[in-house]
N, C-alpha and C positions, 0 to 999 in steps of 0.2 A: 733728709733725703734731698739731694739734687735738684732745682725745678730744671726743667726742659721745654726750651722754647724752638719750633722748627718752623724755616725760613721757606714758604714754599715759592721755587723761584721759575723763570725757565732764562735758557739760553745758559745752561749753568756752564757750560765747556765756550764760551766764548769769552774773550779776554776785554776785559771793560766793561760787561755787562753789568755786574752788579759790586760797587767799588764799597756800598756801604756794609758789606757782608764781614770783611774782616777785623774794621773797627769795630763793628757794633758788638762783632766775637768776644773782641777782649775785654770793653764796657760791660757789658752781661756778665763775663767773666768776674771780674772785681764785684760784681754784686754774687756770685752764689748761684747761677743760672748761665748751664751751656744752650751753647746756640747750634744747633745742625739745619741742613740744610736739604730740600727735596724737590727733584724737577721733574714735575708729572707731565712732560711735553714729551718722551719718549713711551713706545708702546709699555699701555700697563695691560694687569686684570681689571675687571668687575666685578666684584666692587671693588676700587682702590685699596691697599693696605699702606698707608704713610707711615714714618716713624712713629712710634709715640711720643708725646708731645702734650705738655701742661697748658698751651698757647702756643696757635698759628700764626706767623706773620704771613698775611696774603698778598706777600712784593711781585702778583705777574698780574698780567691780563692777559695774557694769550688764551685763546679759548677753550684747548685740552686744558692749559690750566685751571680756567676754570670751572669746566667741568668736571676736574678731581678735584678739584676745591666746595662746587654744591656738593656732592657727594659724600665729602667729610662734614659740611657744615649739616646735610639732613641726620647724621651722628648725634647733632647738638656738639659738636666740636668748638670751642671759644677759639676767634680769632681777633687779629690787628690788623690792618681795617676790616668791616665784618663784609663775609659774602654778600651777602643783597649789597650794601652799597659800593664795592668794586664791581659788582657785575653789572649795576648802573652804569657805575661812571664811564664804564666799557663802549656806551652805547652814546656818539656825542652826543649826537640829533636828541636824545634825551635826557642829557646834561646842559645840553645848552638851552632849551625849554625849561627845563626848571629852573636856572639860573633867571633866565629871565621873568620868571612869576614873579620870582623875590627880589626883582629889582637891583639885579647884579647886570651892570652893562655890558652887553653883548655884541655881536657884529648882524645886521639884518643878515639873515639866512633863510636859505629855500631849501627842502629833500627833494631831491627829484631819484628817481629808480631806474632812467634809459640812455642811451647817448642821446637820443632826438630830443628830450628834455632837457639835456642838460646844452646840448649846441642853443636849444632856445635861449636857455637862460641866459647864456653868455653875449646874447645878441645884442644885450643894453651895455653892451661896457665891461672889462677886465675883472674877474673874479677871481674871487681864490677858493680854491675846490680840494678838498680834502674828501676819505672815504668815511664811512660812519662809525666804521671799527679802523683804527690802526694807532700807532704807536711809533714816536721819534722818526714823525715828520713826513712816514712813507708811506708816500701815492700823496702828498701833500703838494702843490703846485698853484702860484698861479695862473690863468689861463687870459690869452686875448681872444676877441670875436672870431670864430673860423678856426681857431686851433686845432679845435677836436679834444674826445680826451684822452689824457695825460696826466690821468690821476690815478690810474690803477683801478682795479673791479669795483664795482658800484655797490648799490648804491653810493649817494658822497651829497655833504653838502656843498651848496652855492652859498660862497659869502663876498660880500661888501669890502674892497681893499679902504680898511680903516686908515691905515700912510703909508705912502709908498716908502719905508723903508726896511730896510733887511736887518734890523735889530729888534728883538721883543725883550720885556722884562720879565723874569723868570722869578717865580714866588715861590718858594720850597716851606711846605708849612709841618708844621707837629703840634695838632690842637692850636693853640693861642701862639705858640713860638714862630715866627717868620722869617726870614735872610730872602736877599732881595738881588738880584744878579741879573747885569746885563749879557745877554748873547746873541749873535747873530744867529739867526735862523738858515738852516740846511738839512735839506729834507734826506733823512735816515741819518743822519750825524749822529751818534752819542757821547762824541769828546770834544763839540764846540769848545772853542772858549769860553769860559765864565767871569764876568769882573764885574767886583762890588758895586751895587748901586750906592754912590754919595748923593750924601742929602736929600733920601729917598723918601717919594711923595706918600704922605701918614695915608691916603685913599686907599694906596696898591694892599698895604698890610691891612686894610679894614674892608675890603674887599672879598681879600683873600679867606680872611678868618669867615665871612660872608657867607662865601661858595662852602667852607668847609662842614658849618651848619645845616648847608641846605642841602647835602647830599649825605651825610653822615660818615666823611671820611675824616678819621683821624691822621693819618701821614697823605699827604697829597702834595701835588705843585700845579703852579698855576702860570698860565701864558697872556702876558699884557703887551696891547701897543697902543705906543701914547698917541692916541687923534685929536684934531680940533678942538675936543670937547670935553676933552681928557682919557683917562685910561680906558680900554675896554679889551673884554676878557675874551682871547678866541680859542682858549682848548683850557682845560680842566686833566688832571688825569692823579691814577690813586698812586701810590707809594714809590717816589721817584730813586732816583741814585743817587740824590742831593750832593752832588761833584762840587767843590770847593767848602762846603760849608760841614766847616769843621766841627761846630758844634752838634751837627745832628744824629753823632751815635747817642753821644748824651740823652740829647732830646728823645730819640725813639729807645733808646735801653728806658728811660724815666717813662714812657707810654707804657712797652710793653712789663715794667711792673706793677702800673697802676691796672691792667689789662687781667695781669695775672692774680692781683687782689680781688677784683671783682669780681674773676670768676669762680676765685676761691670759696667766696662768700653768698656768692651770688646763685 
């Protein structure tokens, strides 16, 4: 019989959203395993009824997604990356804390919860302010003394502008496997440019593998900018669209059959 692997995504009717969907289709394919697809960002019931499905890829973080995704996982439903650690990574302010326990280099950061707290914080000098929940950059800014905010609803952290420049390096990971891609930063972009980091510094990929340890996600990407003192990591997030990098249906078809072994067995 068939396995069946379903993709649960959101923004599925927007064109670019999710570009690894069709490849990954056909990779799956050639092994013996269809891939469907389910966007619980539109009204459902309770409890959710998703497809059936042998194994979940959990490719959102939107937060109805997520909570048809606890939902499925209180099932005991086996996914790719697992509930608990997308629903982390969801949350920076405590992604970027745990990052830093384990000595993955970070940007000094403040949570603040008000504007009056956060005009304070900007009172020492140019920040950059993001919210604590968001995705592809939006409510992302940064801010000079007196601005005000301009980050979008709060809470959000206060960070440390590590270089003043408009490029970060973009870490696209699956377990151990990494592609290394420079892009300018622009907040809500999803079809920046991507191009190849050459002769890319052996730290970013061992970082990277780093962060993926310490939060338990198996497909993730990761955001570097290179400072004074070398790389340091200011966003984390789970299961990207990995745009240029060709090898990663491969890579995530080979996760999600090792995914579906396990559970098999398991």
């Amino acid at each position: 019989m068939k396995r069946r692997v379903c993709a649960i995504v959101e923004a599925s009717g927007e064109a670019g959203r999710n570009p690894l969907l069709r490849p990954l289709t056909v990779e799956l394919a050639s092994r013996g395993v269809e891939l469907i697809c389910w966007d619980p960002t539109g009204p459902i019931e309770l409890p959710p009824t998703p497809p059936s499905a042998d194994l979940y890829l959990l490719k959102a973080d939107d937060p109805a997604a997520l909570s048809a995704a606890g939902c499925l996982h209180d099932t005991g439903a086996p996914f790719l990356n697992s509930y608990p650690s997308t629903e982390a990574a969801a949350d920076k302010a405590r992604t970027l804390a745990r990052l830093a326990v384990h000595d993955v280099p970070v940007p000094s950061t403040r949570l603040v919860a008000d504007p009056t707290t956060l005009a304070e914080a900007l009172a020492a000098g140019p920040r950059f302010v993001k919210p604590v929940r968001g995705a592809h950059g939006v409510g992302a800014a940064k801010l000079e003394p007196g601005q005000g905010c301009r980050a979008g609803p709060g809470p959000w952290l206060v960070q440390e502008v590590v270089a003043d420049t408009p490029w970060v390096v973009k870490a696209y990971g699956v377990a151990d496997r990494v592609a290394l891609r420079w892009m300018p930063f622009s907040a809500g972009a999803v079809d920046s440019p991507r191009l190849p980091m050459v002769d890319a510094d052996r730290r970013l990929v061992d970082l990277a593998r780093r962060a993926a340890r310490v939060t338990g996600l198996v497909c993730y990407g990761a955001d570097f900018v290179l400072g004074r003192n070398g790389p340091v990591m200011v966003d984390l997030n789970s299961f990207p669209g990995y745009r240029t990098v060709e090898e990663a249906p491969r890579w995530v078809a080979a996760a999600a059959l090792d995914a579906l072994e396990s559970s098999r067995w398991g």
